[in-house]
C-alpha positions as CSV (number, residue, x, y, z in Angstrom):
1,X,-10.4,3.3,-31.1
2,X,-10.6,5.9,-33.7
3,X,-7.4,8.5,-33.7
4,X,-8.5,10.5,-36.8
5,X,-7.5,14.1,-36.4
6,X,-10.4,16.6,-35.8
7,X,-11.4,18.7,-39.0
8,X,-9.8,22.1,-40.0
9,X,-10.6,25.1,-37.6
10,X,-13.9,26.0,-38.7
11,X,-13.7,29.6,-36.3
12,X,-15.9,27.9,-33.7
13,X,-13.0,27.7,-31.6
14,X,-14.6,26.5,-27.8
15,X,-16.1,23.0,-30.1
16,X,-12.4,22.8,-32.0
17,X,-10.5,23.1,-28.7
18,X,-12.4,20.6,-27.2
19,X,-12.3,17.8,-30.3
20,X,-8.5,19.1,-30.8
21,X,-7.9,17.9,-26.3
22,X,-9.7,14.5,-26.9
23,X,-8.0,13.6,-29.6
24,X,-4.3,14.7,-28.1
25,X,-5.8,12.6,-24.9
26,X,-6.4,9.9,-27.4
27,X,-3.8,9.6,-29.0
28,X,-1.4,10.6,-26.0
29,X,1.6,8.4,-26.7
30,X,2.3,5.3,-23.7
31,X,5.6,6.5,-23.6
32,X,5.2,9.9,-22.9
33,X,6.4,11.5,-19.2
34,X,4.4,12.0,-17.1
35,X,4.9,15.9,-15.7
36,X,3.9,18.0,-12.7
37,X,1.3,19.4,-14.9
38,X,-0.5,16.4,-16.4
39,X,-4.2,16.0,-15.0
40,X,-5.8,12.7,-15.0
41,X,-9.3,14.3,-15.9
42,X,-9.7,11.3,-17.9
43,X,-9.6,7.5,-17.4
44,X,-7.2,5.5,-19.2
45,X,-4.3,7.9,-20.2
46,X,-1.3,5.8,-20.2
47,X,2.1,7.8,-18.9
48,X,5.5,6.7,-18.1
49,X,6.1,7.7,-14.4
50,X,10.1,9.2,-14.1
51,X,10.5,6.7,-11.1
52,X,10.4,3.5,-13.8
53,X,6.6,2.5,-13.5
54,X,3.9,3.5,-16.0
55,X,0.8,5.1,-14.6
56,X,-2.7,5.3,-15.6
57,X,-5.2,7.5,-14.6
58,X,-8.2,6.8,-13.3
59,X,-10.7,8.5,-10.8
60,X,-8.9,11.4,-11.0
61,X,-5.3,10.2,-10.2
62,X,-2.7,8.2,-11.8
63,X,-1.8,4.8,-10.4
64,X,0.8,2.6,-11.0
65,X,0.7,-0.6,-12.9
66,X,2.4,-3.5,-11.8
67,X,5.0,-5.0,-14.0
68,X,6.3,-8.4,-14.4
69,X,9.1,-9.0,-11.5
70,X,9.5,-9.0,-8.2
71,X,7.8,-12.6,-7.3
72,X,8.6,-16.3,-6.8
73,X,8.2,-19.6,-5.4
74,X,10.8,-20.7,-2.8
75,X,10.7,-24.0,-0.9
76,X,12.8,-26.2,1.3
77,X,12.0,-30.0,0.2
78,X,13.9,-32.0,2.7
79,X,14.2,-32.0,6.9
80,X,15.9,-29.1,8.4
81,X,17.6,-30.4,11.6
82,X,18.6,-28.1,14.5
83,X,21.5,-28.3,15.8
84,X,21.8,-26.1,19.1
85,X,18.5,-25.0,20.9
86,X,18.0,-21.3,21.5
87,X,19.7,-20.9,18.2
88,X,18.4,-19.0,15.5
89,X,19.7,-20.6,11.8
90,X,19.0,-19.3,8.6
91,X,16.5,-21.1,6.4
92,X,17.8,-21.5,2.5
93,X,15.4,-22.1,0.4
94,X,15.2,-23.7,-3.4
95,X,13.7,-21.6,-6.1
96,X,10.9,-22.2,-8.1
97,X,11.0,-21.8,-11.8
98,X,8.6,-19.1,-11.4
99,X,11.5,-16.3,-10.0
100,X,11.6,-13.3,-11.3
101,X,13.3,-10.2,-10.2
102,X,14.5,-12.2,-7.1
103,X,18.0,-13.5,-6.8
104,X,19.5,-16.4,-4.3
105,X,22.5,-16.2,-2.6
106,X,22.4,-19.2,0.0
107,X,20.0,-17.7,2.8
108,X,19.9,-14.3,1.8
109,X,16.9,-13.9,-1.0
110,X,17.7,-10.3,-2.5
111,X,15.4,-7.9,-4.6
112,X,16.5,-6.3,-7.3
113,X,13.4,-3.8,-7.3
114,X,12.6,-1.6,-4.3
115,X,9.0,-2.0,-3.7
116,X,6.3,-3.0,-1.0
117,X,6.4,-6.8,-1.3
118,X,3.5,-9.5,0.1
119,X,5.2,-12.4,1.9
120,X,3.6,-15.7,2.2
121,X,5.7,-18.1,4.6
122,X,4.8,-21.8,6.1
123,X,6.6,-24.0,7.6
124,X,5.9,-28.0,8.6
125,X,7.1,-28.3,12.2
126,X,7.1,-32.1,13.8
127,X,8.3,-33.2,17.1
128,X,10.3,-36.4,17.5
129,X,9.7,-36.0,21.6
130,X,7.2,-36.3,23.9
131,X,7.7,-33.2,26.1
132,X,7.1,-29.5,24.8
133,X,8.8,-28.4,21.7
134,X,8.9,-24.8,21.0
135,X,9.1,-23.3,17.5
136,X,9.5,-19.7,16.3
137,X,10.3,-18.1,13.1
138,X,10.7,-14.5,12.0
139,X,12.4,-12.3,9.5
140,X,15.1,-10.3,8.9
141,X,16.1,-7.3,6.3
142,X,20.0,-7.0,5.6
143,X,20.3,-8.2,9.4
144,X,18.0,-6.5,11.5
145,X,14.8,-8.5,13.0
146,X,11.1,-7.1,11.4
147,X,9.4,-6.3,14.1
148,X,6.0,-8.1,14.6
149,X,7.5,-10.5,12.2
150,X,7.6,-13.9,14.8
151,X,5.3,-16.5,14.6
152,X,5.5,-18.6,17.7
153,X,4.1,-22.5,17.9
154,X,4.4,-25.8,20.3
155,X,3.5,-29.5,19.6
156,X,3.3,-31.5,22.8
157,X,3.2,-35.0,21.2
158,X,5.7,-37.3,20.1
159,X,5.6,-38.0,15.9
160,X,3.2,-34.9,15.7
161,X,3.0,-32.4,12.4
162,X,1.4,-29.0,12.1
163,X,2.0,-26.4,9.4
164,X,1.7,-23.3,10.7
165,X,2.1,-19.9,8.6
166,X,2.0,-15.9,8.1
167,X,1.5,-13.4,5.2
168,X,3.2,-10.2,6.4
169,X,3.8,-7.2,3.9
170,X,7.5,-5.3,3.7
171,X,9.0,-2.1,2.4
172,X,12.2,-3.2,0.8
173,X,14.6,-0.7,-1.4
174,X,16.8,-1.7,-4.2
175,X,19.5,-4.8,-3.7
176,X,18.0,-5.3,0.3
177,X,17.7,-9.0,1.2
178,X,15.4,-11.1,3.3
179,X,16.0,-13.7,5.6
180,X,13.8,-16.1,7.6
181,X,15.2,-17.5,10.4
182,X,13.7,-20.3,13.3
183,X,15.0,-21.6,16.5
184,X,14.0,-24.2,18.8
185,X,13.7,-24.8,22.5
186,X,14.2,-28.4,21.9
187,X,16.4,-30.4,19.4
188,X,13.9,-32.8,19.2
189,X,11.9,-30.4,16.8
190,X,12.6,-29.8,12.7
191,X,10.8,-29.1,10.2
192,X,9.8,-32.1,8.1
193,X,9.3,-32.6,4.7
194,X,7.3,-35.6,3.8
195,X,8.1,-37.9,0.3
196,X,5.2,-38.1,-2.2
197,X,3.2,-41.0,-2.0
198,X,2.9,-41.3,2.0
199,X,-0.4,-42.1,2.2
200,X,-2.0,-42.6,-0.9
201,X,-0.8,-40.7,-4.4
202,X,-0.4,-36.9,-3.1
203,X,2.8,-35.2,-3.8
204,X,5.8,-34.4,-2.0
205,X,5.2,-31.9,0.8
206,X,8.2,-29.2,1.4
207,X,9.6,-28.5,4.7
208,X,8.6,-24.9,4.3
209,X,7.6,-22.3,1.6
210,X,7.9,-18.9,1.0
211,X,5.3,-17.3,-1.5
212,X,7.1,-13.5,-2.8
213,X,4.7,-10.7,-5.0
214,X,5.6,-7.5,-5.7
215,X,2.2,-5.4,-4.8
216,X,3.8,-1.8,-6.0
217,X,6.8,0.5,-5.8
């Protein structure tokens, strides 16, 4: 896009004003603050936004844009075994090498940018017992339950698998960490994870996942 400066004032000063404001809007540096009194009357203006974000306008507004971080892959790749019924553990996950503004510290999966994150979670339960086995899972932020959170499943069958899953969103500030945690009715339940090959040539299948994106601040 052309940045060439308007011509000279020529004493038509309504057409000179307005060349002279499209240009500034063209030219507008991407690092520039954005203030109380910017406008987005145009689409595209590029501002840096004083809470660490750039905006850019459009339809009259400025809207964040997303930058890399705050996303991952986690994943549990063996069984997890219960050890008491009616006991919620901790799940600890493994990290994928896609992490990124997401630290590990055994169960507790901390963010280093506050933000409204989407959560994918699933989790391969299996019953080694004929009669009922109860699963639930649900999160918690530094140590308090999400509400609406739990997801709540039973296999009936002995040797039977089902993944089961949620995507929930969260409101998370700086250096807040996430756990997921599941309990059983039954010791006879776990969460299986299933070696490549199995059948025919398919990969590995993890215990459980966890799926982390940053939507926006």
């Amino acid at each position: 896009m052309s940045r060439e400066l308007p011509p000279p004032y020529s004493g038509d000063t309504p057409i000179w004003a307005e060349d002279l404001n499209d240009y500034l809007g063209r030219a507008r540096s991407t690092l520039g603050y954005l203030n109380d009194d910017d406008r987005a009357a145009t689409d595209g203006i590029i501002l840096w936004d004083s809470t660490g974000y750039p905006v850019v306008s459009k339809g009259g507004e400025f809207r964040q844009i997303v930058l890399e971080g705050g996303e991952g892959t986690l994943s549990i790749n063996s069984d997890f075994e219960f050890e008491s019924a009616n006991t919620g553990y901790p799940l600890t996950y493994t990290a994928g090498s896609d992490l990124h503004g997401i630290t590990l510290n055994g169960s507790q999966i901390e963010f280093e940018e506050a933000g409204h994150y989407l959560l994918s979670f699933t989790a391969q339960i299996y019953s080694e017992s004929a009669a009922t086995v109860d699963f639930v899972f649900w999160a918690k932020i530094n140590g308090t339950n999400v509400p609406n959170s739990t997801i709540h499943s039973t296999l009936h069958q002995n040797e039977s698998a089902l993944v089961i899953g949620r995507t929930i969103s969260l409101t998370v500030g700086r250096d807040d960490y996430l756990q997921a945690f599941a309990a059983v009715k039954n010791t006879q339940g776990r969460l299986k994870a299933f070696p490549e090959n199995f059948i025919s040539t398919e990969p590995a299948a993890p215990a459980s996942t966890l799926s982390i994106t940053r939507l926006h601040q």
